[in-house]
The first five atom37 places (N, CA, C, CB, O) and aatype in JSON, in Angstrom:
{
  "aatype": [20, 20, 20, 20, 20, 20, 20, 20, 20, 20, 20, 20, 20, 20, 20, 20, 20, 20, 20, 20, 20, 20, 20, 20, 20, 20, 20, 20, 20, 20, 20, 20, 20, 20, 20, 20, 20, 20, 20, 20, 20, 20, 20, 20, 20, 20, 20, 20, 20, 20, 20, 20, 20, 20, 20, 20, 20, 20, 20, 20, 20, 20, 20, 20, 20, 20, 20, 20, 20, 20],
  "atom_mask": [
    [1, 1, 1, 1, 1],
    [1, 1, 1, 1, 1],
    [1, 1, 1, 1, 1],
    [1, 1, 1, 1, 1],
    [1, 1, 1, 1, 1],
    [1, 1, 1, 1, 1],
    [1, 1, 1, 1, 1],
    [1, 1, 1, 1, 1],
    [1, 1, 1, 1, 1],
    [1, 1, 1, 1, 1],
    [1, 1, 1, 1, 1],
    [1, 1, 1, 1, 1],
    [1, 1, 1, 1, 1],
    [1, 1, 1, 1, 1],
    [1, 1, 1, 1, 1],
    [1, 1, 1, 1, 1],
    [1, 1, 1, 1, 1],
    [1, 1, 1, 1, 1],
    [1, 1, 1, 1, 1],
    [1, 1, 1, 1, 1],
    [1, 1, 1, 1, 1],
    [1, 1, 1, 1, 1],
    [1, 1, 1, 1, 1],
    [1, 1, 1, 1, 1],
    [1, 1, 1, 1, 1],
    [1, 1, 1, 1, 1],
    [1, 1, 1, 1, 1],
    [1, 1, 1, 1, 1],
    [1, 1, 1, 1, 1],
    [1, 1, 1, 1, 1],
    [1, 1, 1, 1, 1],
    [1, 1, 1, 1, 1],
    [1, 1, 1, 1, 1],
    [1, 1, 1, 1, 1],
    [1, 1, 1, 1, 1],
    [1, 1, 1, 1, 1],
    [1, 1, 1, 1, 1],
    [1, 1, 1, 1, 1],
    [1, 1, 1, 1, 1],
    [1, 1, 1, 1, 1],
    [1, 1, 1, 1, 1],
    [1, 1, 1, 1, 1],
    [1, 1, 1, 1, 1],
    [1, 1, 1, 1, 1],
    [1, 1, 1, 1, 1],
    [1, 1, 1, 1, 1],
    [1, 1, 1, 1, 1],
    [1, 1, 1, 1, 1],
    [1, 1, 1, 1, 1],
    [1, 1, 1, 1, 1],
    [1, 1, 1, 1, 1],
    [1, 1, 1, 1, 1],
    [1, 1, 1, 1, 1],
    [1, 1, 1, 1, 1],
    [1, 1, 1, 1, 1],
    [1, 1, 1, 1, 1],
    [1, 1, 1, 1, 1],
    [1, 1, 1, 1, 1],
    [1, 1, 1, 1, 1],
    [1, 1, 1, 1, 1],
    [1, 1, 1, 1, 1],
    [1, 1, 1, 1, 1],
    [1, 1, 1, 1, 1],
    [1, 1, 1, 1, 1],
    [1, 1, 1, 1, 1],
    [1, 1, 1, 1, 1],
    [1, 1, 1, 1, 1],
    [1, 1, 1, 1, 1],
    [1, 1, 1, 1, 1],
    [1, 1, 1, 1, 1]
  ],
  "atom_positions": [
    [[71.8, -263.9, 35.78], [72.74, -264.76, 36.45], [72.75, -264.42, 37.94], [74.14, -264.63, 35.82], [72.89, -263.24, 38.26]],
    [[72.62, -265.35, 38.84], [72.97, -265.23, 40.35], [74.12, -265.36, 40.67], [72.41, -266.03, 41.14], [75.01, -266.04, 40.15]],
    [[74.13, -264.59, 41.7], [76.01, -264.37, 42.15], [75.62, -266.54, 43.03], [76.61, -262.01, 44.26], [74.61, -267.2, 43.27]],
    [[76.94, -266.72, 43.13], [77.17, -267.92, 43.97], [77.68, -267.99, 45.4], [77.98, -268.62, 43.34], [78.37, -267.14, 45.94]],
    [[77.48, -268.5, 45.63], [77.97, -268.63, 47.41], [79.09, -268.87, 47.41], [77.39, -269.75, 48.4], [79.51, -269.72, 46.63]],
    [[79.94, -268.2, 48.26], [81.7, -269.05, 48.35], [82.05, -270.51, 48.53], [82.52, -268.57, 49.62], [81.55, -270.92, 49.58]],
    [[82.69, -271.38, 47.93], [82.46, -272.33, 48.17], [83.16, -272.94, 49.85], [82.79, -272.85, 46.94], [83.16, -274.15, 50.09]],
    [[83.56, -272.21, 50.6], [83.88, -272.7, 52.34], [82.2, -272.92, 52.57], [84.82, -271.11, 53.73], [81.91, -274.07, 52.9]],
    [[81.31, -272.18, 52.46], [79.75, -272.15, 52.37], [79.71, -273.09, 51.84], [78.96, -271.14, 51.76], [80.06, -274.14, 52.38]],
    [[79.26, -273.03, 50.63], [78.87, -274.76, 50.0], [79.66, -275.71, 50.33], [78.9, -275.01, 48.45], [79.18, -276.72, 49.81]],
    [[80.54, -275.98, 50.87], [81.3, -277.64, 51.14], [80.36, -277.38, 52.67], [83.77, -277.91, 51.27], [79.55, -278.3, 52.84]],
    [[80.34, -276.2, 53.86], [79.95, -276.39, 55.05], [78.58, -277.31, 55.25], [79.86, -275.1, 55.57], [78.45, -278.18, 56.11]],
    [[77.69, -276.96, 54.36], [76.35, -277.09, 54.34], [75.73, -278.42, 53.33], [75.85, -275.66, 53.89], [76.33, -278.31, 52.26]],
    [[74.98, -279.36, 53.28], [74.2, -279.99, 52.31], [73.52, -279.55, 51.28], [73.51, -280.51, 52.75], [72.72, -278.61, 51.32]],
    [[73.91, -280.44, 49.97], [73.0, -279.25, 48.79], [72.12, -279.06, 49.16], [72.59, -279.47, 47.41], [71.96, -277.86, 48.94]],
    [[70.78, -279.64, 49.92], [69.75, -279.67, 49.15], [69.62, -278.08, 50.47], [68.55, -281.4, 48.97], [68.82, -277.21, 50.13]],
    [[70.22, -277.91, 51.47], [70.4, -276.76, 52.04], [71.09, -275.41, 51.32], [71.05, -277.15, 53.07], [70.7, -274.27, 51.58]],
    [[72.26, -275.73, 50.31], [72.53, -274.65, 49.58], [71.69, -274.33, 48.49], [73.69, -274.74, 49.17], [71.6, -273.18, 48.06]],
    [[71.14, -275.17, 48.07], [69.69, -274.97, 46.65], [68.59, -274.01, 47.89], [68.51, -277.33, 45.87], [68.1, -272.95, 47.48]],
    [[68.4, -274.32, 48.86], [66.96, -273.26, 49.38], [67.74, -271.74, 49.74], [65.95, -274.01, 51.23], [67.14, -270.66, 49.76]],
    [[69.52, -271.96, 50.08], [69.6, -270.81, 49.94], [69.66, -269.99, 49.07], [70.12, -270.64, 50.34], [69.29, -268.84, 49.33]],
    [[70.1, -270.27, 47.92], [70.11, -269.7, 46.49], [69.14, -269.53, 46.29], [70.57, -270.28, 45.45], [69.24, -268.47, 45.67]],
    [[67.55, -269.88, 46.34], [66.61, -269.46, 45.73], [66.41, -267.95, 46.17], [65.53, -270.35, 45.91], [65.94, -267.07, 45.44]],
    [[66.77, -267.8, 47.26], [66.07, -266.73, 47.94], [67.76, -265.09, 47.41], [65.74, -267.47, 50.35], [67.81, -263.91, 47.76]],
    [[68.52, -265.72, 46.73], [69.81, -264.55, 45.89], [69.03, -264.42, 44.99], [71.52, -265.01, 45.27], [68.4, -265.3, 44.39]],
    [[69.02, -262.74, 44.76], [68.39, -262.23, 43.71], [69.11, -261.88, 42.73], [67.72, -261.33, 43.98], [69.99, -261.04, 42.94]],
    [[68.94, -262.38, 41.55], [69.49, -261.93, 39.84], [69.94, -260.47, 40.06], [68.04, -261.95, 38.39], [69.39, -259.59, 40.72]],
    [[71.08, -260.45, 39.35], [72.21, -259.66, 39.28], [71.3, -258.43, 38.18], [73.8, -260.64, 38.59], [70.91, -257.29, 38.47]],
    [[71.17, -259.29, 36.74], [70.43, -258.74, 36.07], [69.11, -258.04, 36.38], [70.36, -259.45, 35.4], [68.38, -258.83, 36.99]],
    [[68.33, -256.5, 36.15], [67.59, -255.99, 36.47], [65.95, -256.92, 35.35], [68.22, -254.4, 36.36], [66.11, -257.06, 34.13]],
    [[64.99, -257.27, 35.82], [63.92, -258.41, 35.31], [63.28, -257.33, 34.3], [62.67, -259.19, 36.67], [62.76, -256.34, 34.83]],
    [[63.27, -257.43, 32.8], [62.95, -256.21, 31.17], [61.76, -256.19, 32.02], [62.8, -256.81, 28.94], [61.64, -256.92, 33.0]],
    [[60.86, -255.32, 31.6], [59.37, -255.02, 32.24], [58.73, -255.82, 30.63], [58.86, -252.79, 32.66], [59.14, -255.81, 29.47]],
    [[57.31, -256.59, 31.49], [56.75, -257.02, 30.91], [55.99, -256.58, 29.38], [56.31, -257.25, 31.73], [55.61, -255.46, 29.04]],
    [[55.95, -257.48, 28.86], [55.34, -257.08, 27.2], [54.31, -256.89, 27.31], [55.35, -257.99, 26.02], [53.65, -257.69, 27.98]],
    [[53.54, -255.53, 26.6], [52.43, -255.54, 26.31], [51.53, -256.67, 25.45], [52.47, -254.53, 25.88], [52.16, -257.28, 24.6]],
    [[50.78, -256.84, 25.53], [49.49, -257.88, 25.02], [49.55, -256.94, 23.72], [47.67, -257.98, 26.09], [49.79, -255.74, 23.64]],
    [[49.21, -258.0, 22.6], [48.77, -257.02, 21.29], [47.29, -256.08, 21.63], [48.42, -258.18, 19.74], [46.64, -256.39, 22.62]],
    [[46.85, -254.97, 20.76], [45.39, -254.33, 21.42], [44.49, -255.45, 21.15], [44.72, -252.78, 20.64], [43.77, -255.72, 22.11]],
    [[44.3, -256.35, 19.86], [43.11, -256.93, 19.43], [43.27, -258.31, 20.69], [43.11, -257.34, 17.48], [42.39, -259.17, 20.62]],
    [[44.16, -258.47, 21.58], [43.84, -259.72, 22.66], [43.57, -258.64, 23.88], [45.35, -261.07, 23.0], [42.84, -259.05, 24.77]],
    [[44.04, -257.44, 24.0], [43.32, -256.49, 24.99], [42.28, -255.94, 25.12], [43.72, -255.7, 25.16], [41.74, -255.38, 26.07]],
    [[41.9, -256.17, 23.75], [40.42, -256.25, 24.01], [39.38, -257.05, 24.11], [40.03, -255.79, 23.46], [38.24, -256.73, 24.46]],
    [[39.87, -258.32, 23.75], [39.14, -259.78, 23.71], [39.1, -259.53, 25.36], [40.13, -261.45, 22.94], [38.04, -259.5, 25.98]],
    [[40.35, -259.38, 25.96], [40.41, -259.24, 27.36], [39.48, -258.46, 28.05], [41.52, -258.81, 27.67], [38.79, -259.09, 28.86]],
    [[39.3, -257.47, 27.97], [38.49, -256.18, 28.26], [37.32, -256.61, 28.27], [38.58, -255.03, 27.34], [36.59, -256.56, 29.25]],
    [[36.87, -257.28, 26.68], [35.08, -257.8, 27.07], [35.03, -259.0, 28.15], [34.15, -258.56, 25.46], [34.44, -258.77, 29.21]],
    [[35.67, -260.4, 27.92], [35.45, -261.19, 28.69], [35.03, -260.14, 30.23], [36.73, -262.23, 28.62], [33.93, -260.07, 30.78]],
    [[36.47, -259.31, 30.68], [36.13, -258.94, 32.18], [34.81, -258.56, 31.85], [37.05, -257.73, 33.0], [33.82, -259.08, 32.35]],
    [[34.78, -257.76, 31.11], [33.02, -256.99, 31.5], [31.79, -258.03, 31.19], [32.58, -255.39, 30.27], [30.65, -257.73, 31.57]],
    [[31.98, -258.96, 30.67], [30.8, -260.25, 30.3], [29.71, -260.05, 31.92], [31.91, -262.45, 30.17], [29.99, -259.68, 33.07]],
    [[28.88, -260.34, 31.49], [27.5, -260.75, 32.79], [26.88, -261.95, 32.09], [25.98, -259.3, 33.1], [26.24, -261.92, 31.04]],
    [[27.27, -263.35, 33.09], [26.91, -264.8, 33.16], [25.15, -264.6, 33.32], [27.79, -265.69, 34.64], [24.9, -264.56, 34.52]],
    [[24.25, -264.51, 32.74], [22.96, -264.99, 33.16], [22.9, -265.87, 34.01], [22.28, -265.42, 32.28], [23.52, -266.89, 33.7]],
    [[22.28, -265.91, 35.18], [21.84, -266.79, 36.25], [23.22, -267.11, 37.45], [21.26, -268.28, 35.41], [23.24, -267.84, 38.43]],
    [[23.94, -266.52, 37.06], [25.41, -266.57, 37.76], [25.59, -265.51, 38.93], [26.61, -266.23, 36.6], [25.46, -264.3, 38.74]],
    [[25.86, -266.01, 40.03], [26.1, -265.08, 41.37], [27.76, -264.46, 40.55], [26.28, -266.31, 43.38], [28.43, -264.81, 39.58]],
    [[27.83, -263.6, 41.38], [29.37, -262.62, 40.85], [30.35, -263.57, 41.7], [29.52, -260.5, 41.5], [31.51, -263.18, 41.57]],
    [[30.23, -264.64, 42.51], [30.93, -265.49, 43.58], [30.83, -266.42, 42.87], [30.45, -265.69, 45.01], [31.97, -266.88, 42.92]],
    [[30.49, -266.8, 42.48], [30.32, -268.2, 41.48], [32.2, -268.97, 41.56], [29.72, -267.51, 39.26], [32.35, -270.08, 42.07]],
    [[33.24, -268.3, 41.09], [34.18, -269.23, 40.86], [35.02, -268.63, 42.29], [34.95, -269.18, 39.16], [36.02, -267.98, 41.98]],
    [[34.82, -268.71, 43.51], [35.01, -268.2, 44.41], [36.3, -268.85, 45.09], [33.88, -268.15, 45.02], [37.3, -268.36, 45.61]],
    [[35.74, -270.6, 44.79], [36.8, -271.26, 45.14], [38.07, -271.81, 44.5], [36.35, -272.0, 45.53], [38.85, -272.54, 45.11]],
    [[38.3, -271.23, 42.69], [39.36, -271.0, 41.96], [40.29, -270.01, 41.84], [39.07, -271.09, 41.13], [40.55, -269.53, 40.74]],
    [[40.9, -269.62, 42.98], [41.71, -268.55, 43.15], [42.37, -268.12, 42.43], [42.29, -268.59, 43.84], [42.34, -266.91, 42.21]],
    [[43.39, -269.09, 41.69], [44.26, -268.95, 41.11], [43.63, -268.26, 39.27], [45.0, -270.38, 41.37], [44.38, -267.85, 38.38]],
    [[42.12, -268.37, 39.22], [41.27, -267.79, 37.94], [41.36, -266.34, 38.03], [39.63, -268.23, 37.9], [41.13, -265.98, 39.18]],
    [[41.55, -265.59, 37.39], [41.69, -264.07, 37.37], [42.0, -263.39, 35.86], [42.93, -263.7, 38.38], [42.86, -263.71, 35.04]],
    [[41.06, -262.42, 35.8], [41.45, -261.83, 34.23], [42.03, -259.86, 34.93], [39.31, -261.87, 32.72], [41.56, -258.78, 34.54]],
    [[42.72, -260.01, 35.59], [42.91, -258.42, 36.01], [43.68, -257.73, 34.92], [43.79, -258.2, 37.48], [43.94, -256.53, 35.01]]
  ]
}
């Protein structure tokens, strides 16, 4: 849950100005640390990274940034 702005603040300002400020209030609540992967998809994981593409430069998907197995 995010704390809220006082509302003298929110009547001063336009929502769509109090919504960009709220994004940037950080959760009250501390964020659980992420779940481990079961082992048998950590390792499906593990080979893909280590795979070698025949005929494939290591740049090959260079311009899909957002692709990543880290």
């Amino acid at each position: 849950m995010k704390p809220q702005l006082p509302n003298e603040i929110r009547y001063l300002f336009p929502s769509d100005i109090v919504h960009v400020i709220q994004t940037f209030v950080p959760h009250l609540e501390p964020k659980s640390p992420p779940k481990t992967p079961s082992p048998s998809l950590q390792k499906e994981l593990i080979k893909l990274q280590n795979i070698t593409l025949r005929g494939k430069s290591s740049m090959y998907m260079i311009e899909l940034d957002d692709f990543c197995l880290d």
